[in-house]
N, C-alpha and C positions, 0 to 999 in steps of 0.2 A: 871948385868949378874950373878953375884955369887948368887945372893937372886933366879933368875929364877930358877938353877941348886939346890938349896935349895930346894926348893919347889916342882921340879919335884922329889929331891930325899925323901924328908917328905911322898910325898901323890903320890909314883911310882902305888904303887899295884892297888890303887882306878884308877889311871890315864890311868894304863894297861887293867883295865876291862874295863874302858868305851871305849874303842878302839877297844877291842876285839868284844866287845856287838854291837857296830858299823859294824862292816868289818860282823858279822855273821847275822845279819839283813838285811842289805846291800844284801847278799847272796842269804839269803832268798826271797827277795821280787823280786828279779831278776830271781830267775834260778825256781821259781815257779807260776805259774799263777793264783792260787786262791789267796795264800797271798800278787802276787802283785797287784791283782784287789783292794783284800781287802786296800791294803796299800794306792792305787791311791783313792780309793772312800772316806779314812779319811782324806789324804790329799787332796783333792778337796771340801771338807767340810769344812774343819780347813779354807784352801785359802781362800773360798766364806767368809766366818764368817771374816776373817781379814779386805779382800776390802771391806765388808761393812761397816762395823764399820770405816773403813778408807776416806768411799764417805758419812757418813755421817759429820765426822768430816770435814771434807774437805767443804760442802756444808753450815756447820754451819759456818763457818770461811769466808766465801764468800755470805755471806745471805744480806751482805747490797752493795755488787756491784750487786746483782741480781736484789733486790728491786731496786736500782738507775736506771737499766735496764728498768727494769717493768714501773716503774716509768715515765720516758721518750715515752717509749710508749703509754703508757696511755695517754701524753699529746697530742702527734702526732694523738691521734685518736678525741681525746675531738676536740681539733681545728680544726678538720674536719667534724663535726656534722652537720647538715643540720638544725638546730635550732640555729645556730652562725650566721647566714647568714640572709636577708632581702631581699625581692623580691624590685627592684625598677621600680616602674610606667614610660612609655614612656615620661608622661609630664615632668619628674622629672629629671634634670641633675647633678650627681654627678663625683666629680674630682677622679677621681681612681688613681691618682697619691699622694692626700692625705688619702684617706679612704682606707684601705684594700676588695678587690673583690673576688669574688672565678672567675671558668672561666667561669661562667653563665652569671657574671656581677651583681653579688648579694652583697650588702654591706655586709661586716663582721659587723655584732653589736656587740657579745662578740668575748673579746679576752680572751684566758689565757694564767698564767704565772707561772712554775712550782716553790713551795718552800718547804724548809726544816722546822720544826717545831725545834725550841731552845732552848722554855722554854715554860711550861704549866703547869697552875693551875687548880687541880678540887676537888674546895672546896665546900662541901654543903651549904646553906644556908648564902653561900656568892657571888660575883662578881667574875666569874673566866677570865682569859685573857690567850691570846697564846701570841705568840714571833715568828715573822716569821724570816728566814736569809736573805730577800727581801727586798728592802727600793724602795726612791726617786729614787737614779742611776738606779735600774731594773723597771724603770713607773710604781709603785707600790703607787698609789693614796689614801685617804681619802673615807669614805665610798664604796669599792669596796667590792663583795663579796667573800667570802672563802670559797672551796668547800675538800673536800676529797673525799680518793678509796670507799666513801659508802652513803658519801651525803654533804648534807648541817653540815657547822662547825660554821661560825658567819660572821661577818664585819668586816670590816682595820678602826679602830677609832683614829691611831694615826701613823705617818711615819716621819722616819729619814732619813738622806742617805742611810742607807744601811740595815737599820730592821724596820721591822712594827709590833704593836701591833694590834692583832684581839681581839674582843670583841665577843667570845665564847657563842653560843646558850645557855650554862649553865652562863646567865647573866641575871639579875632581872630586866634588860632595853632592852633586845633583844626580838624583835619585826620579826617577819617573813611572809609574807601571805604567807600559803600556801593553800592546796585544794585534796579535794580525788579526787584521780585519776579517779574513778570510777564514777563518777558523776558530777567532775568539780565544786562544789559547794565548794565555798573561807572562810578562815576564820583566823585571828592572830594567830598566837603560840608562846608561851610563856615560860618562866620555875619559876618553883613557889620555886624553892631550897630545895627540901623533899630527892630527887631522882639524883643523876647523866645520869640517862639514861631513866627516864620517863619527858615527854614535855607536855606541854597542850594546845590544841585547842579550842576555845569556834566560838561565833555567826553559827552553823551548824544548822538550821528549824529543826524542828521537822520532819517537813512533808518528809525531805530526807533518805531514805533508807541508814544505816548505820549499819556494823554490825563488830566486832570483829575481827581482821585481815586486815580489809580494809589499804590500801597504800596512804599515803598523801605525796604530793611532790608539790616544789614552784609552787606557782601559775603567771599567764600571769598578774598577777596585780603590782608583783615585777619589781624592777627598777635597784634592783643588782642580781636577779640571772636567767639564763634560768630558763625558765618553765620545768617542768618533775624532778626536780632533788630531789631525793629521801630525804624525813625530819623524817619518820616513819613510824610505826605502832599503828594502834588501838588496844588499850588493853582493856580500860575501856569505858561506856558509860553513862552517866550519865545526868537524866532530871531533866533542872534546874526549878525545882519550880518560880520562878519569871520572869519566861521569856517562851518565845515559841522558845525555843535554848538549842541545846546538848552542853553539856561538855565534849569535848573528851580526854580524857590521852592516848599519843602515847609512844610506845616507840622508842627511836633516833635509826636511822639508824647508826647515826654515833659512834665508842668506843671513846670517847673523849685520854682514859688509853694511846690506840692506836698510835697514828697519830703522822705519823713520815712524809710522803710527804702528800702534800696537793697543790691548783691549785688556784692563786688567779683570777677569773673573776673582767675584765674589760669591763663594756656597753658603748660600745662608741658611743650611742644617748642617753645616760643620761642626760648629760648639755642641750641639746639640748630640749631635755621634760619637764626638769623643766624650763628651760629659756621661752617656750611658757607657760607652764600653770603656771607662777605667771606672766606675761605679760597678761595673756587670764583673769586673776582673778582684776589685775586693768584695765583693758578696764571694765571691767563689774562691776557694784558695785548695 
């Protein structure tokens, strides 16, 4: 208490004019109608200029309950695609108490399952891998594919209980069919390790119209991912001298930097395809 009364008695005079400067402004902006216009228009400017900078911060701070939001959405819509689903034939009887149906009576082929990304590497001219927070417990399989908010990311090459490693499009053994959309004509994609965000397509004819910009996304030849899902852009095109086939260099749809959610696809007639076509290859010899 004595240091307060100290202090008011040190610094009275300064303490009295700001009081006074107060009560006479105060005055002013009240009992006159220009200065209080003036006054409300800077204070309503000041205000805006505070809450905004206040909903930005506030929005930053809340940016990954949004995303998680977003996120979630995204999945409810993905598993509702009319490309998940399989028309089944009158001859054909399936148990809809094991298979998932829509209320067509359509088998679900792909399922997805939303994941977190925990750890990723994107090294050039090496093997890169992801880390998903997904294992065994969440049916998170061997060879399943991995998609993101932009496209194709890689395959599940290795699962635990509870986290799976994906083997990341930027990998010197990942293998993808995809196909321009444009024309449906199929061909492998690859990564040659120069580039983190340029891919390469090769077997594309000559004969097929291809130009600069064109969209390539998996092809109906894949066994891990729907058809349509976006893998690039053509950037470059290049005639390969020893063949009657373009070289195409796309660039990835996907920021590898990026990828914070992503969606693991499950084809659930995958076993079921391969189990006839190496069945269908020893019948036949």
């Amino acid at each position: 208490m004595r240091n307060i009364f100290l202090f008011i008695r040190r610094y009275f005079h300064v303490l009295l004019f700001v009081i006074l400067e107060i009560i006479s402004l105060s005055m002013l902006f009240t009992y006159n109608r220009y200065h209080e216009a003036f006054f409300m228009g800077i204070a309503g400017d000041v205000t805006g200029k505070f809450y905004g900078q206040y909903t930005k911060v506030h929005d930053y701070f809340h940016l990954r309950e949004e995303n998680d939001r977003l996120a979630r959405q995204n999945l409810a819509l993905l598993r509702a695609l009319p490309g998940n689903f399989k028309a089944t034939g009158d001859s054909v009887l399936f148990l809809k108490d094991s298979i998932p149906v829509d209320s067509l009576g359509h088998v679900r082929k792909f399922v997805w399952r939303g994941a977190l990304v925990i750890n990723n590497s994107i090294a050039l001219a090496t093997n890169n891998y992801i880390t998903l927070d997904k294992g065994a417990a969440d049916s998170i399989r061997k060879d399943m594919g991995v998609i993101g908010p932009d496209g194709v990311v890689g395959t599940v090459v290795n699962v635990s209980e509870h986290v799976c490693v994906v083997m990341s499009l930027l990998h010197r053994q990942s293998r993808v069919s995809g196909m321009l959309r444009k024309t449906k004509d199929a061909g492998p994609i690859e990564w040659e390790g120069s580039d983190a965000n340029i891919l390469t397509m090769r077997d594309i004819p000559k004969s097929v119209r291809v130009a600069k910009g064109d969209t390539v996304v998996t092809s109906t030849y894949s066994d891990k991912f729907p058809s349509g899902i976006p893998i690039g852009t053509v950037v470059d095109i290049t005639s390969d001298p020893a063949s009657n086939f373009y070289i195409l260099k796309l660039r990835s749809a996907t920021r590898f930097g990026r990828l914070e959610h992503v969606y693991v696809v499950e084809n659930t007639l995958r076993q079921e395809q391969i189990a006839l076509e190496e069945a269908t290859k020893k019948l036949i010899k």
